[in-house]
N, CA, C and O of each residue as an XYZ file, in Angstrom:
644
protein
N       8.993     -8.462    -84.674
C       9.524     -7.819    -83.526
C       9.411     -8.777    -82.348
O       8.364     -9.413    -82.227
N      10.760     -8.993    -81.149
C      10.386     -9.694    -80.562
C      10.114     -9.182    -79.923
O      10.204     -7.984    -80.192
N       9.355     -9.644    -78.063
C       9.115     -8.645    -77.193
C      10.122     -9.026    -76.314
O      10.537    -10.177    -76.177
N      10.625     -7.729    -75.535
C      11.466     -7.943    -74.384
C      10.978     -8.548    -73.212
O       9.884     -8.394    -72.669
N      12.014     -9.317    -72.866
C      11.667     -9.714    -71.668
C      12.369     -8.868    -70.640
O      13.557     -8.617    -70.840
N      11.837     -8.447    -69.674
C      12.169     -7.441    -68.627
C      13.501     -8.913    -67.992
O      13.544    -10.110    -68.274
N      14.357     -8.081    -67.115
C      15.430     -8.589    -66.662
C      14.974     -8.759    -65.385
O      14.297     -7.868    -64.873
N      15.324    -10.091    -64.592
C      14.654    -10.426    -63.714
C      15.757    -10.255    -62.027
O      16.983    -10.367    -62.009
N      15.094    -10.043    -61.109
C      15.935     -9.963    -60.468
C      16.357    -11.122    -59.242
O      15.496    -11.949    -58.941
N      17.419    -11.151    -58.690
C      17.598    -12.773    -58.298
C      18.080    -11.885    -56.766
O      18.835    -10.922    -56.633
N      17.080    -12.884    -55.466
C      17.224    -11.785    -54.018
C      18.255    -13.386    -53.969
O      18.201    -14.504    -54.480
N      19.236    -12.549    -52.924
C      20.154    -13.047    -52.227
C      19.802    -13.557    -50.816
O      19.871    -12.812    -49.838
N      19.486    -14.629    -50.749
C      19.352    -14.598    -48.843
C      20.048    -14.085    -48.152
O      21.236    -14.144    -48.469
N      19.672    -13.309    -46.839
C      20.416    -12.825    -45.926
C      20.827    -14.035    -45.134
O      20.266    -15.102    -44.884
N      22.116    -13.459    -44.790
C      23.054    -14.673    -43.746
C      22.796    -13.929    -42.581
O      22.539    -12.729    -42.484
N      22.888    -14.720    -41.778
C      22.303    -14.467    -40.382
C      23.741    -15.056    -39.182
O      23.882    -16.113    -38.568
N      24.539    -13.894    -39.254
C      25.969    -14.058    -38.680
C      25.781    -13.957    -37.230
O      24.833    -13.350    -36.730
N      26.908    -14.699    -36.401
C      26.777    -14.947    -35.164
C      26.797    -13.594    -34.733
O      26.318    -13.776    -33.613
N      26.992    -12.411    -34.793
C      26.869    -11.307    -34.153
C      25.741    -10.315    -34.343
O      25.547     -9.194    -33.872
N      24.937    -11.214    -35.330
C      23.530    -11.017    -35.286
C      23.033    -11.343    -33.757
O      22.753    -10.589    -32.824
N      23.036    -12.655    -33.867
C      22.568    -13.860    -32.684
C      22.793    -13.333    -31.585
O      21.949    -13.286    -30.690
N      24.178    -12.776    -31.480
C      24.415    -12.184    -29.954
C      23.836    -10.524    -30.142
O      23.619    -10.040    -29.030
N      23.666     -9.963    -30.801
C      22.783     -9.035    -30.358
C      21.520     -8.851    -30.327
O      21.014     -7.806    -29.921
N      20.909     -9.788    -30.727
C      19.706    -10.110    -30.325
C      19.540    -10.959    -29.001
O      18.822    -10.744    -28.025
N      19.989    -11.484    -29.135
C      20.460    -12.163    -27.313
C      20.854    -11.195    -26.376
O      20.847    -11.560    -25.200
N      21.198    -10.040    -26.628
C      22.090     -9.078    -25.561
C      20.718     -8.062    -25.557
O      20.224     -7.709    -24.487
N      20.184     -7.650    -26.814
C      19.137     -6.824    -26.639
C      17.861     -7.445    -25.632
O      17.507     -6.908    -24.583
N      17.180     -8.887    -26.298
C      16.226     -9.396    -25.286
C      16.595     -9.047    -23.864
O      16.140     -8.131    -23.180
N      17.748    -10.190    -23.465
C      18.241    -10.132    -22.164
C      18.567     -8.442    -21.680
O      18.921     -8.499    -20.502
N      18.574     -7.226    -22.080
C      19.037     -6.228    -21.458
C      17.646     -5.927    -21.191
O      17.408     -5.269    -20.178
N      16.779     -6.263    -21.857
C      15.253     -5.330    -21.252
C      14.509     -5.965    -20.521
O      13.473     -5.603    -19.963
N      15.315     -7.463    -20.507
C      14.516     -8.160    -19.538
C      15.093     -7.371    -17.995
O      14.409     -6.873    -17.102
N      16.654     -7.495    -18.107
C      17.068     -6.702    -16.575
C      17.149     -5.739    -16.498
O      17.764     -5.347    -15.506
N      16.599     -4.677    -17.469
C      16.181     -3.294    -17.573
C      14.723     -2.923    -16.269
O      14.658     -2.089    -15.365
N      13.807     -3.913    -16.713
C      12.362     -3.945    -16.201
C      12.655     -4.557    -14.575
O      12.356     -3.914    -13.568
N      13.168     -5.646    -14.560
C      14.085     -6.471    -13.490
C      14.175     -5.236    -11.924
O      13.580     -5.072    -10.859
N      15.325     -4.617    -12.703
C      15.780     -3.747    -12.047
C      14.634     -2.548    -11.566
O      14.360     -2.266    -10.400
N      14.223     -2.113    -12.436
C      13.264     -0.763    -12.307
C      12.147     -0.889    -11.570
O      11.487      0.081    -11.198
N      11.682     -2.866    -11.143
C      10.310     -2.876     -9.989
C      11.316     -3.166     -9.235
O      11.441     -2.267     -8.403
N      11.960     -3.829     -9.130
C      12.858     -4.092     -7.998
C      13.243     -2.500     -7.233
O      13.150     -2.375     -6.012
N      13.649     -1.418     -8.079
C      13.938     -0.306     -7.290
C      12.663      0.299     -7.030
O      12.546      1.113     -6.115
N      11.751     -0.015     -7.719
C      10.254      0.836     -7.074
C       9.783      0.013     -5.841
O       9.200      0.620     -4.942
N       9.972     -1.187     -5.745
C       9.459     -2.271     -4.621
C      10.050     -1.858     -3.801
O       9.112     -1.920     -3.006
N      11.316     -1.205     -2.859
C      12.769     -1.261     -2.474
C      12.214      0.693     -1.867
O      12.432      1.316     -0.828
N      11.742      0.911     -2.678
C      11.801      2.790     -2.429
C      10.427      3.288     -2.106
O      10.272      4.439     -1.698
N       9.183      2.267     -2.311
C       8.097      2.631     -1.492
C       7.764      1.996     -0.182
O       7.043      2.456      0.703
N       8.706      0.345     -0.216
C       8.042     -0.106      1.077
C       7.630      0.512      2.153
O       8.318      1.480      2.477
N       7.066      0.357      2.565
C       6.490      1.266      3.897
C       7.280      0.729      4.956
O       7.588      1.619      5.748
N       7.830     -0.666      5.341
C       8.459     -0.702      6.610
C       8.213     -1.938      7.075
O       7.439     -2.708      6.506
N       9.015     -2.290      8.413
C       8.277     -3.345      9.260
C       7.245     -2.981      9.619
O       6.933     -1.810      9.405
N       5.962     -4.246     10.590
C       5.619     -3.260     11.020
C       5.932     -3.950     12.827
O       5.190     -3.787     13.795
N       6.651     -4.365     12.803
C       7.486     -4.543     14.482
C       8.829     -4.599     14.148
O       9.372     -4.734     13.052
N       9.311     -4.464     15.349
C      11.028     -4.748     15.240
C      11.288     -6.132     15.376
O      11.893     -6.521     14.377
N      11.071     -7.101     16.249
C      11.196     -8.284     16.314
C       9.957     -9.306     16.019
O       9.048     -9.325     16.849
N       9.910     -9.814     15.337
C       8.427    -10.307     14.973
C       8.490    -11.752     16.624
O       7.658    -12.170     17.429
N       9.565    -11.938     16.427
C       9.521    -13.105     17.404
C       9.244    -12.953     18.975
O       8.846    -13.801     19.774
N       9.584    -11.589     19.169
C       9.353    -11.100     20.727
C       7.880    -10.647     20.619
O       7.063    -10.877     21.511
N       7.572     -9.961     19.424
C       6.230     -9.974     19.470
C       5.003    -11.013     19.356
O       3.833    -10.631     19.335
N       5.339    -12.190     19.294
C       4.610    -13.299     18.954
C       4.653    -13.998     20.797
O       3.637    -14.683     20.916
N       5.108    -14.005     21.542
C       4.953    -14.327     22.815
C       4.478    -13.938     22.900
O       3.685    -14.862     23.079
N       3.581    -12.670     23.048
C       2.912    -11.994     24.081
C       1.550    -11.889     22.720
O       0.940    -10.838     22.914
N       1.051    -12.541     21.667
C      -0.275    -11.969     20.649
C      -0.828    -12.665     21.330
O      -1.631    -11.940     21.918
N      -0.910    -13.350     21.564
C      -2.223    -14.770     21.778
C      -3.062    -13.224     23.059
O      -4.028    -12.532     22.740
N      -2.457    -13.145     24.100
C      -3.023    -12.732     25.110
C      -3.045    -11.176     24.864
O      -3.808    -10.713     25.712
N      -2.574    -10.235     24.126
C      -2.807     -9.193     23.245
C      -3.799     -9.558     22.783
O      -4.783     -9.099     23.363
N      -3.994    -10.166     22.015
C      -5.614     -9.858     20.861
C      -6.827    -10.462     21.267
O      -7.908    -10.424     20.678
N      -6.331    -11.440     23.123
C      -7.537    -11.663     23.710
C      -8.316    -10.425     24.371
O      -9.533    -10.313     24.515
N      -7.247     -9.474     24.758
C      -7.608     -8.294     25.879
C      -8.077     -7.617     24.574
O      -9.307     -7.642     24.541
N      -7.606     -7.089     23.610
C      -8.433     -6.444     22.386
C      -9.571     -6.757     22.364
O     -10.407     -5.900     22.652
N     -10.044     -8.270     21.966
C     -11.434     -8.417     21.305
C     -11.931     -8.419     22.952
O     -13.160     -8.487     22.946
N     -11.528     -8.380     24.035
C     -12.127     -8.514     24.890
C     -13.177     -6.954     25.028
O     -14.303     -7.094     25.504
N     -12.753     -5.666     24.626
C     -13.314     -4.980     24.456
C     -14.136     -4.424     23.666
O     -14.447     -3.240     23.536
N     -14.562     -5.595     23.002
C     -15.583     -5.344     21.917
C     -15.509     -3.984     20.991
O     -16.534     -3.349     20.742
N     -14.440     -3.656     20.587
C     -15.148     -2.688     20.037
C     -14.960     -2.379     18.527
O     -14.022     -2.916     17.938
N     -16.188     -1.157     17.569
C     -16.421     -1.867     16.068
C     -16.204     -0.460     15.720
O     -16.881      0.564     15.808
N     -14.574     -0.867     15.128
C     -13.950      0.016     14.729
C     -13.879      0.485     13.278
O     -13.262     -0.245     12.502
N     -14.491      1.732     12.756
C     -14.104      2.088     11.030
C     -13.893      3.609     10.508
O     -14.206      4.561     11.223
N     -13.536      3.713      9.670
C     -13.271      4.994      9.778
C     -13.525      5.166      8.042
O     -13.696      4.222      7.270
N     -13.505      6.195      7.781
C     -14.384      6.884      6.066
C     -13.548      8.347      5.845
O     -13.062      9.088      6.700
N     -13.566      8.452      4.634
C     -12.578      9.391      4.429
C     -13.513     10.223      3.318
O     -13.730      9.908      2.148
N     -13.992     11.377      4.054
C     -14.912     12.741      2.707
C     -14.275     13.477      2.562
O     -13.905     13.829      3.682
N     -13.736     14.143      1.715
C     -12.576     15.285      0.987
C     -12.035     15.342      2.087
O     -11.924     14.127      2.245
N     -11.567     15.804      3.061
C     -10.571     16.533      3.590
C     -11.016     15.643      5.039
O     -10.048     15.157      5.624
N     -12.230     15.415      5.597
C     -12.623     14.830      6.331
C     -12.781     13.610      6.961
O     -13.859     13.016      6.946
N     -11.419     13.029      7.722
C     -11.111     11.516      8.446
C     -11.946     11.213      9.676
O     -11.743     11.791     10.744
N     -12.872     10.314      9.508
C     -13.868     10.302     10.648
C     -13.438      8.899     11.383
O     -12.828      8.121     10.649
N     -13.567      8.660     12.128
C     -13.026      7.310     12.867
C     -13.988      7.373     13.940
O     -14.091      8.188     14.857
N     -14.886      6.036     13.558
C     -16.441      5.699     14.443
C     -15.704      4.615     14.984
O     -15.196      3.765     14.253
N     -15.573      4.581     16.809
C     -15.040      3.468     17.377
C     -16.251      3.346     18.332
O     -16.592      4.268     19.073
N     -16.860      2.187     18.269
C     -18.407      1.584     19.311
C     -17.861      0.538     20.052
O     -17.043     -0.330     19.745
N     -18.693      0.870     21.481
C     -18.677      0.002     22.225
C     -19.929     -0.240     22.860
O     -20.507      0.569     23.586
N     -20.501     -1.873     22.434
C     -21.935     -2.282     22.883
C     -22.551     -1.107     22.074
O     -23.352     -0.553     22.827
N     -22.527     -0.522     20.932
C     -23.426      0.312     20.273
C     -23.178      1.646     20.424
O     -23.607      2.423     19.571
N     -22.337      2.186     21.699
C     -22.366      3.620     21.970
C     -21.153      4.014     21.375
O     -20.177      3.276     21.511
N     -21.075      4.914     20.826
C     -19.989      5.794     20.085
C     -18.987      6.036     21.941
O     -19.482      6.120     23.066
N     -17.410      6.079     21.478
C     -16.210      6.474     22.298
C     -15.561      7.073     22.016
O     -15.509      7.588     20.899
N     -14.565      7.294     23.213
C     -12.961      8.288     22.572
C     -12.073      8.190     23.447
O     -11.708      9.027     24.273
N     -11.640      6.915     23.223
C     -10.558      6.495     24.009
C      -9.027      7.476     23.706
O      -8.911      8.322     22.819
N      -8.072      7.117     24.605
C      -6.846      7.619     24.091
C      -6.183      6.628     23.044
O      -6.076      5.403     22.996
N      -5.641      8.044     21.934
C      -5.031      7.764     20.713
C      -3.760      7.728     21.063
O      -3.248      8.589     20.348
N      -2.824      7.203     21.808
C      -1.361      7.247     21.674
C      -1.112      7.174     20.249
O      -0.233      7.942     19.860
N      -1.559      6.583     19.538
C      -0.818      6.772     17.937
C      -1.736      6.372     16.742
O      -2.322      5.320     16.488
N      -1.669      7.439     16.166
C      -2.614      7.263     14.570
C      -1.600      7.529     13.024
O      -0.508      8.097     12.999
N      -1.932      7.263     12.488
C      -0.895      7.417     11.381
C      -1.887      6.828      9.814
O      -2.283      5.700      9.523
N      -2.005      7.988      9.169
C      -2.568      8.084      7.959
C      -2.249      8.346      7.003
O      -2.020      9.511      6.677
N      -2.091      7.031      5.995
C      -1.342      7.441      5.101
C      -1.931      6.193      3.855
O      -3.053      5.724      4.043
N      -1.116      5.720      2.625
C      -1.276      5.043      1.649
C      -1.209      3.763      1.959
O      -0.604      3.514      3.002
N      -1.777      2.614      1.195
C      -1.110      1.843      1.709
C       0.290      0.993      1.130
O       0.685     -0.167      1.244
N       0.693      1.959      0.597
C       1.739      0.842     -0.061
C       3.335      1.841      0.307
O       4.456      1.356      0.461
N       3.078      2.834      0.349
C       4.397      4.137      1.032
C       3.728      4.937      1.965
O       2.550      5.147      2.256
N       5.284      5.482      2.508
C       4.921      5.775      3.941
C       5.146      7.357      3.492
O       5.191      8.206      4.382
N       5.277      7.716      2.192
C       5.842      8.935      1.531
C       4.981     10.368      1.683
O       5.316     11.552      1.672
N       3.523      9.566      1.852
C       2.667     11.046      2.546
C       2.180     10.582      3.725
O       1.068     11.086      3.876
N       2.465      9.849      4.668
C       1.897      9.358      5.859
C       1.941     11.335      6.408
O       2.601     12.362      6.248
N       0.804     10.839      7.052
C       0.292     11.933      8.306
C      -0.282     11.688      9.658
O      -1.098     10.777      9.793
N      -0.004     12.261     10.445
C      -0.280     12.160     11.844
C      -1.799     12.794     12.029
O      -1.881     13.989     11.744
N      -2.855     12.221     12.416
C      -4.528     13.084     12.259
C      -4.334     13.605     13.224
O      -3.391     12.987     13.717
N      -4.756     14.784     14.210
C      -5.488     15.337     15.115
C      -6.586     15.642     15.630
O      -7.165     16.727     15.647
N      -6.967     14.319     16.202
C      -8.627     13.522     16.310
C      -9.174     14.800     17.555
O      -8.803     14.889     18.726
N     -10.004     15.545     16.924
C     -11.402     15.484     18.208
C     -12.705     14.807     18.255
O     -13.196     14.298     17.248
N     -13.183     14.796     19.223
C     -14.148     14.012     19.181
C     -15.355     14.664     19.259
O     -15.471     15.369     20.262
N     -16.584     14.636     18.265
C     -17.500     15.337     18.175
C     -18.826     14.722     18.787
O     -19.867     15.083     18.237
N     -18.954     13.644     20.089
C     -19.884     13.441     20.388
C     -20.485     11.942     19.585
O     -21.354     11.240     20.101
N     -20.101     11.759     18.794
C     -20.524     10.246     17.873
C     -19.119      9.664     16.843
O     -19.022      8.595     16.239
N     -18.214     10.720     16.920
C     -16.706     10.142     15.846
C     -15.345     10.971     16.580
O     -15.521     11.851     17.423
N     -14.437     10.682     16.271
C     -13.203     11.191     16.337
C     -13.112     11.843     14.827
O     -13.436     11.128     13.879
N     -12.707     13.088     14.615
C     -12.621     13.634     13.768
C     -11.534     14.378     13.244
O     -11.438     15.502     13.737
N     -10.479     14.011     12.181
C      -9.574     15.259     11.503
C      -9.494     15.953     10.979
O     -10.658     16.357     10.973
N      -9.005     16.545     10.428
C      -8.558     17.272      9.102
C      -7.260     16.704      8.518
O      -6.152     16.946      8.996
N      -7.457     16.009      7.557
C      -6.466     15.307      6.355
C      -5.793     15.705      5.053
O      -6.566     16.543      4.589
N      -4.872     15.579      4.287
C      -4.928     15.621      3.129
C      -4.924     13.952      2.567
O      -4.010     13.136      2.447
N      -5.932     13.907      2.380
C      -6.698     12.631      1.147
C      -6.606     13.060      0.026
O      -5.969     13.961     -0.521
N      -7.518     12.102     -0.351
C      -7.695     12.085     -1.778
C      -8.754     10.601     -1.857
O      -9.256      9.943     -0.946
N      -8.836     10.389     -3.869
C      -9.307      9.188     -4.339
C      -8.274      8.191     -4.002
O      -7.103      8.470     -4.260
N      -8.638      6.795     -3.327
C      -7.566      6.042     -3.863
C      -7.945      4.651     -2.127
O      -8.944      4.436     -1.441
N      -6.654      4.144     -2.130
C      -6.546      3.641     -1.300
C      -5.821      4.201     -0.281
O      -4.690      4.629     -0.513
N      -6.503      4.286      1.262
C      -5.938      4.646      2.348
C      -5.393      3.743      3.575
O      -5.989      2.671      3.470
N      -4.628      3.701      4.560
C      -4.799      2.593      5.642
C      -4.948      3.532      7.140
O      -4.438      4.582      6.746
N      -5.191      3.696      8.064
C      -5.014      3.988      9.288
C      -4.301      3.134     10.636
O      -4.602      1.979     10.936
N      -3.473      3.835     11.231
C      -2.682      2.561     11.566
C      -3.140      3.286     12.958
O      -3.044      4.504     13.104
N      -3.621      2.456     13.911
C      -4.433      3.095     15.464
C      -3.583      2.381     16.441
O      -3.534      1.167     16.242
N      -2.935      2.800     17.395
C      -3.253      2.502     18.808
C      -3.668      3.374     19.760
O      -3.221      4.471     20.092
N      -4.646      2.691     20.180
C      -5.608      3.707     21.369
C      -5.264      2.684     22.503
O      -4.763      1.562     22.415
N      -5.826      3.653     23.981
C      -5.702      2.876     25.155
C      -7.385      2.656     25.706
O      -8.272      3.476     25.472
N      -7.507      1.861     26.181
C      -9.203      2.120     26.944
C      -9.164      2.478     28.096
O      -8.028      2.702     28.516
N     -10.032      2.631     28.828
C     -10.696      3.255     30.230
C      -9.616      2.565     31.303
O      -9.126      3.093     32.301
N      -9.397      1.200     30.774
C      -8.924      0.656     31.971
C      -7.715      0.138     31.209
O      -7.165     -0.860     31.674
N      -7.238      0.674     30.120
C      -5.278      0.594     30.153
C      -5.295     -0.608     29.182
O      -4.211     -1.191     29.154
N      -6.281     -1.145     28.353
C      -6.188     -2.113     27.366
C      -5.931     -1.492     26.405
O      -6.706     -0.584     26.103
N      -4.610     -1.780     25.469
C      -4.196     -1.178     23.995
C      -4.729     -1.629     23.050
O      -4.957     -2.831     22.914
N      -5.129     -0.423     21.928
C      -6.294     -1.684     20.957
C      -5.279     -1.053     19.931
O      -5.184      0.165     19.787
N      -4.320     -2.219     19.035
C      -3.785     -1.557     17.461
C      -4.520     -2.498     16.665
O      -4.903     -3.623     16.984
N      -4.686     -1.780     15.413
C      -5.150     -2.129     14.370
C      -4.949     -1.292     13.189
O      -4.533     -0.166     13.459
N      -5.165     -1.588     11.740
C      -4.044     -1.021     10.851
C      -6.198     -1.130      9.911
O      -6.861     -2.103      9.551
N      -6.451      0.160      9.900
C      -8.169      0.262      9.239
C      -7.883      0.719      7.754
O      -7.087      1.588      7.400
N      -8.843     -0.184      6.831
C      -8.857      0.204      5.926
C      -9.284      1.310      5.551
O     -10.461      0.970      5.668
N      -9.394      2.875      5.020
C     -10.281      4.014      4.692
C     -10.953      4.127      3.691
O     -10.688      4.463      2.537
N     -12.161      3.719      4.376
C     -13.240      4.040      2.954
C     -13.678      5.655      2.289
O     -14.586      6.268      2.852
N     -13.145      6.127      1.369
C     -13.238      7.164      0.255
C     -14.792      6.904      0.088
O     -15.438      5.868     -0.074
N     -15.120      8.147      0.182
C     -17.261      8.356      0.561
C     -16.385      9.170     -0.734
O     -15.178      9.398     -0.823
N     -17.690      9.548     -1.821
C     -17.734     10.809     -2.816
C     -18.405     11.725     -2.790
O     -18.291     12.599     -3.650
């Protein structure tokens, strides 16, 4: 008896046709400008903004702006506890409460929940009521002092737990 030999099977290489090539070329390249596109429209739809209208009209007048600022010494920070925006502004050590012409609290990367605080002052802080959260905050201040010096500054908010 002989033994069979099983029948063997013979693979064909696959051909690899030019309309392979281009759709693999069309697929890469589409997800590359798929992704392209999609930070580009998230970059584009959170910016927050300028933050002047003319940077160049505003640059004449910094030098002697941010001399009259630091000229007033003062050590500005602010902390953010659940619901609670505290903004400690010292001068020579003593707690103040200058005028706020403008506060603005919000994220720092969109202007999409910015809020306006409504600071009182409790004797050692300026104090709000916010909607916060965990995360990153910015405070964007201009106050006036006693004697008509504008202090802006854009404060980081430190999240207490």
């Amino acid at each position: 008896m002989t033994p069979m030999i099983a029948p063997q099977t013979v693979r064909v290489p696959r051909i690899i046709r030019g309309w392979h090539v281009l759709a693999a070329f069309v697929t890469a390249f589409g997800i590359v400008i798929a992704v392209n596109l999609t930070l580009a429209v998230q970059a584009v739809r959170t910016f927050p903004g300028l933050e002047v209208d003319n940077s160049y009209v505003t640059s004449q007048t910094f030098d002697g702006d941010r001399d009259a600022q630091l000229s007033l010494r003062w050590d500005v920070a602010a902390t953010l506890q659940g619901h609670d925006l505290s903004l400690r502004i010292l001068q020579d050590g003593q707690s103040i409460a200058p005028v706020i012409e403008e506060a603005i609290f919000g994220r720092a990367t969109s202007v999409a929940r910015d809020q306006t605080p409504a600071f009182t002052f409790d004797g050692t802080a300026l104090r709000a009521v916010v909607d916060g959260g965990p995360g990153n905050w910015n405070l964007r201040l201009r106050a006036r002092s006693a004697d008509g010096i504008v202090f802006q500054q854009r404060i980081v908010v430190r999240v207490l737990s």
